[in-house]
N, C-alpha and C positions, 0 to 999 in steps of 0.2 A: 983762694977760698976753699976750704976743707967743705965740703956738702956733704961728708961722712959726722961728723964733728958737731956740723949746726942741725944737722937730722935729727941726733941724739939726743943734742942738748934741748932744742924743741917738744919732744915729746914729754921732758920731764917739766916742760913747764906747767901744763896739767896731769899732774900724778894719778888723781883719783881716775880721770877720764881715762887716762891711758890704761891704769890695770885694771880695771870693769872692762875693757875695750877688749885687752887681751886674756883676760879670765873669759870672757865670751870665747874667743879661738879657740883657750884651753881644752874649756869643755866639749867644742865640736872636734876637737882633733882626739880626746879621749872615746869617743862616744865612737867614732870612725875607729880607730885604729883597734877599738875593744870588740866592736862587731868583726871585723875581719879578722881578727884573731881568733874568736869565736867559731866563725865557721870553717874555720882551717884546721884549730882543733877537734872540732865537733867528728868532724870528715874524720879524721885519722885516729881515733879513739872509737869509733866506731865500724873502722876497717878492720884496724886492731884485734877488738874484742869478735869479730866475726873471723876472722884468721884465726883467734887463739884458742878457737870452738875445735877448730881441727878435720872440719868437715862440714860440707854446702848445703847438706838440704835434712833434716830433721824432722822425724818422725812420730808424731801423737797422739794419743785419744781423741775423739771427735772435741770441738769444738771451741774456742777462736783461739786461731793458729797465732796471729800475732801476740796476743797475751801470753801464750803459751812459750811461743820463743822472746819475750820478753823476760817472762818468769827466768827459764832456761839460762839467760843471759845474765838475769843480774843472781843468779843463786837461790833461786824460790824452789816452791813446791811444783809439782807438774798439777794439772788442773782433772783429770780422768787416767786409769787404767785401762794401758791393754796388753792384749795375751801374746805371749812372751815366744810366741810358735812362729809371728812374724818377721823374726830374725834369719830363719829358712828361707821364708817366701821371696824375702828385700834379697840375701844370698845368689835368687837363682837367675835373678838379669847379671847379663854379661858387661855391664856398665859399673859395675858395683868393685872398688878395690875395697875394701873395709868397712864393716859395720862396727857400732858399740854399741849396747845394751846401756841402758841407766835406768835405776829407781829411785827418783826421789823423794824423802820425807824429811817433813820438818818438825820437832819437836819441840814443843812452849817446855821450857825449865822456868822456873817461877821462880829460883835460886842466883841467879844471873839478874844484876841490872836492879833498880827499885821495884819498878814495876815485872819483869822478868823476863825475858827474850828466848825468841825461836832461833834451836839450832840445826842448822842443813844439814844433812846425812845422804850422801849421794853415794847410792849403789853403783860400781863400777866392776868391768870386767876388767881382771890382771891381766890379762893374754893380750888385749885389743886396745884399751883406754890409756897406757902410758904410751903405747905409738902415735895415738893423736892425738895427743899432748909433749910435743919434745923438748917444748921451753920448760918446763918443770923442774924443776933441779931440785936436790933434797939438801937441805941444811943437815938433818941427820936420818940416817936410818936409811931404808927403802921401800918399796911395793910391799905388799903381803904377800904371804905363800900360796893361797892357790881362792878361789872364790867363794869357798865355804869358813873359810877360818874368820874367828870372830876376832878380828884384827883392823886397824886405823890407820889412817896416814893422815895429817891435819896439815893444813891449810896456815901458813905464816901468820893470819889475825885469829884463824882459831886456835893454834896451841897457844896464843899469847893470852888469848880471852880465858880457854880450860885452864891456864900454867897447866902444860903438861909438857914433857917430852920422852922421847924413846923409853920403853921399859914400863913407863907408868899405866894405869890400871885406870880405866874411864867407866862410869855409868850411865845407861843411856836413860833419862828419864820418864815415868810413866811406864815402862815395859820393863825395868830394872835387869838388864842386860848386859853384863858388864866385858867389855873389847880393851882388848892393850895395844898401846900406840907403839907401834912398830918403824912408824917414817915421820919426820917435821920436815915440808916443804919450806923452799928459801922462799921470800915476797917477790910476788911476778907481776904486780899491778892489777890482776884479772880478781875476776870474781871467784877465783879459784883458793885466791889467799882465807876467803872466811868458812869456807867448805869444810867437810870432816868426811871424807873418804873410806868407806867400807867396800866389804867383796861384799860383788850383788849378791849371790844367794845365802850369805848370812842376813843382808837386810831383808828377803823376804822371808825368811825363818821372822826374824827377830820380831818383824811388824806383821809376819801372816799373810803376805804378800804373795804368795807360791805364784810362780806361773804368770806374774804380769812384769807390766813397767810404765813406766811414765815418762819414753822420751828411748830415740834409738837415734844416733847419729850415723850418717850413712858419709863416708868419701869416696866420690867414685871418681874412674879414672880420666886422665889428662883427657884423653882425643873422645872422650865418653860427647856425646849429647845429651848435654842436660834437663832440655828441656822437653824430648822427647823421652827422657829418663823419667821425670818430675809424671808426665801425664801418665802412664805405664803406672806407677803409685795410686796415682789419682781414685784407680778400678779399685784396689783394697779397701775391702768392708771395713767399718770401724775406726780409721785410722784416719790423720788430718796431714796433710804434706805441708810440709813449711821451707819454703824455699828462704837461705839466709840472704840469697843475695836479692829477693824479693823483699824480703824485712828491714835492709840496708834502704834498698831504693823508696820502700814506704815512709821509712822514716825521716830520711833525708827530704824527698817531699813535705813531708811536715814542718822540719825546719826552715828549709826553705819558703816557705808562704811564708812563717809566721818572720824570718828573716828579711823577707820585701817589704813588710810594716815597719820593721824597727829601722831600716836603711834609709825609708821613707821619713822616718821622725828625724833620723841624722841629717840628712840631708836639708830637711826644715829648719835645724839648726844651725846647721851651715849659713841657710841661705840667712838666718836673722845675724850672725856672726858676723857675715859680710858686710849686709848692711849697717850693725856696728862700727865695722870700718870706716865704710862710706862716711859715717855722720862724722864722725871723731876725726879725722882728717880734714876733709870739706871746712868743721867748723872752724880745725885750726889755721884753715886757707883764708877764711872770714876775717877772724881776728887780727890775722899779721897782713891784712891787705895793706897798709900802708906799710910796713916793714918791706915787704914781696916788692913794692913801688919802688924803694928804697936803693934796692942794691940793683933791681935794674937799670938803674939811672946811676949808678958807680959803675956797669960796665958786666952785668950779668946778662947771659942772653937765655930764652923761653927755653930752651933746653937744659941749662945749669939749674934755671925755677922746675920744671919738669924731676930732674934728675933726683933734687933734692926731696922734695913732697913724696915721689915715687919710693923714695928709698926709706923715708918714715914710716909708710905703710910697711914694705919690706921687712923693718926693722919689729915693727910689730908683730905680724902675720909668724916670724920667726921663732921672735920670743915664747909666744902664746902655742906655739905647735911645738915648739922643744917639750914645754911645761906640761902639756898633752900626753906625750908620746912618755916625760917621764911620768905623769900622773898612772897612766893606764899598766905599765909592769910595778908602780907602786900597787895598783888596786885589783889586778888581776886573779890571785886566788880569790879575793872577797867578791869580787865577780864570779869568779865559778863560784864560789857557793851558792849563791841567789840563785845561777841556772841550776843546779843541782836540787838545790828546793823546790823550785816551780814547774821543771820537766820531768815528767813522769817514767822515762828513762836518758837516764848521762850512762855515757860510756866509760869506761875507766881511764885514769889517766887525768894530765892536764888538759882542758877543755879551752882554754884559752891560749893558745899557740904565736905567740908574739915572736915574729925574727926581725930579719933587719931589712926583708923585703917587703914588709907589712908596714912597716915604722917607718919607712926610706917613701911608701906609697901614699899614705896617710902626711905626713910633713908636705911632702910636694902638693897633695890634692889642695893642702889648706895653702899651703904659701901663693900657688901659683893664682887660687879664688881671690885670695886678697892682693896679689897684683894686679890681679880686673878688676877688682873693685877700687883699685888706688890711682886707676886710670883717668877719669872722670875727676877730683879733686886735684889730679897734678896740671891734668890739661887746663881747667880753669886759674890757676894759680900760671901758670906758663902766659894764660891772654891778659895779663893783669899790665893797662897801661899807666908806668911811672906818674907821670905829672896828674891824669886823674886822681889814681891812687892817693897819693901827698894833698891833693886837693883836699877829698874827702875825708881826709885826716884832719886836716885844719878844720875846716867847718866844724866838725866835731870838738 
């Protein structure tokens, strides 16, 4: 007796029951293996983009620090100006390897787009800012000459957005200022690619800016402490310290909560999933009671009955977590996009990080649920006595 064969052929005798049963798996094995992928990529795109800052703790005009290094993060404007004399002051602790200066401004061009879009303009220092930036690479061209010259380097989405490249001649709108792009960066993933890169003190010419900034990155050294580094800041007038790895860890908090909800909803789906099991099984133990009678009485023993029922679930719990696991790399960009809609910041990069130890975790969580839940249906089909059995067939 094949018990691999009559498993098979069993389940196909209610078709409809069977893929409802296992379209329910489906779904809880997509729903699992898409949150875990979620937060694996969430974690490392947001490690990512704070490594690719190039520096820990960042420096800004009064008032809310986290929107500020949110701004910072995804390529916004800075939210307050301050005076430009604090790159001395941050200089004279002895914890300090490197500062950079940056002024940002965002410019509405009404020309761009239907409706017409703001473009970044980030004052940076030549001397300081490509050091803490090393992933950068230029597709063409390079840095500007010195921090005064009315000069460009764009960003891989912004010279595609301007068409611009080396040589060509850009105006800046509203202030009609016109800079030559000197550097096209290659696409780094970062918020870096839609930027348009000026030497700071043309940008404060340009926008009348003299003398401020909006945002100073500080890297300071390995054996430094940071945290008596951080409160030492704290004491400067005007200024807001924004720890990145403070910003990392608030955020993640916030995923995290709102990730123990949606685990919670998987998990509810699990648990209905299962019990779809349960019934579809169980029922088809009902059914074939006199069948089940049948061959025990040719010489099958509760174990063979057992092995067989067991293995139906099996065969299901399988099918339904395959169909999952390929659902969720079908629908994972469209996934990220929803979260990149509804989270008020995504990191860059793929946000949904599916491998084979997420899909290997997810498969086994669902298969192994539905061998417990397949426990219960084999064992009662395993007590089912023959001659009852047949009895209650006839009667019928």
């Amino acid at each position: 007796m094949n018990i691999y064969s009559i498993a098979y052929k069993n389940l196909l005798r209610k078709k409809t029951r069977t893929a409802l049963t296992a379209g329910g798996i489906m779904l809880s094995t997509w729903v699992l293996a898409t949150l875990l992928g979620f937060n694996r990529g969430y974690q490392q795109g947001l490690n990512r983009d704070i490594d690719n800052m190039g520096f820990q703790v960042l420096l800004t005009a009064k008032g809310c620090p986290y929107e500020a290094a949110t701004l910072m993060l995804k390529g916004g404007t800075g939210l307050r100006y301050m005076a430009a004399d604090v790159v001395k002051t941050v200089y004279k602790n002895a914890e300090v390897e490197k500062v950079t200066p940056m002024l940002m401004q965002g410019v509405f061009d009404p020309n761009k787009g239907e409706n017409g879009a703001v473009a970044a303009y980030l004052g940076v220092d030549a001397d300081t800012f490509p050091a803490m930036k090393p992933y950068l690479e230029f597709k063409q061209g390079g840095w500007f000459r010195d921090n005064a010259a009315y000069e460009a380097v764009l960003g891989y989405e912004a010279a595609e957005l301007e068409t611009r490249e080396v040589g060509d001649k850009m105006l800046i709108p509203g202030v009609d200022k016109e800079i030559k792009v000197v550097g096209v960066l290659k696409r780094s993933g970062t918020q870096d690619d839609g930027t348009i890169f000026l030497p700071i003190a043309a940008v404060q010419k340009i926008f009348a800016k003299q003398g401020k900034l909006t945002g100073l990155g500080i890297k300071v050294k390995k054996d430094a402490d940071l945290t008596a580094f951080e409160n030492k800041l704290y004491d400067l007038p005007d200024v807001q310290v924004v720890s990145m790895a403070q910003v990392k860890t608030t955020i993640m908090n916030l995923v995290n909560s709102a990730r123990v909800i949606v685990m919670g909803i998987a998990g509810i789906a699990l648990i209905i999933a299962m019990a779809g099991v349960i019934n579809t099984i169980l029922m088809s133990v009902m059914e074939r009671y006199a069948e089940i009678g049948i061959l025990k009485s040719m010489g099958a023993m509760p174990l063979d009955v057992f092995k067989m029922i067991w293995l139906e679930t099996a065969i299901l719990c399988a099918l339904g977590g395959a169909a999952g696991i390929g659902l969720a790399f079908t629908t994972a960009r469209l996934a990220e996009a929803g979260v990149r809609y509804f989270l008020p910041y995504a990191p860059n990069g793929a946000l949904i990080a599916l491998d084979g130890g997420i899909t290997a975790f997810s498969f086994a969580l669902i298969l192994g649920g539905g061998l417990l839940s397949g426990v219960y249906p084999a064992w009662r089909a395993a007590r089912v006595r023959p001659l009852e059995a047949i009895r209650i067939e006839g009667e019928q």
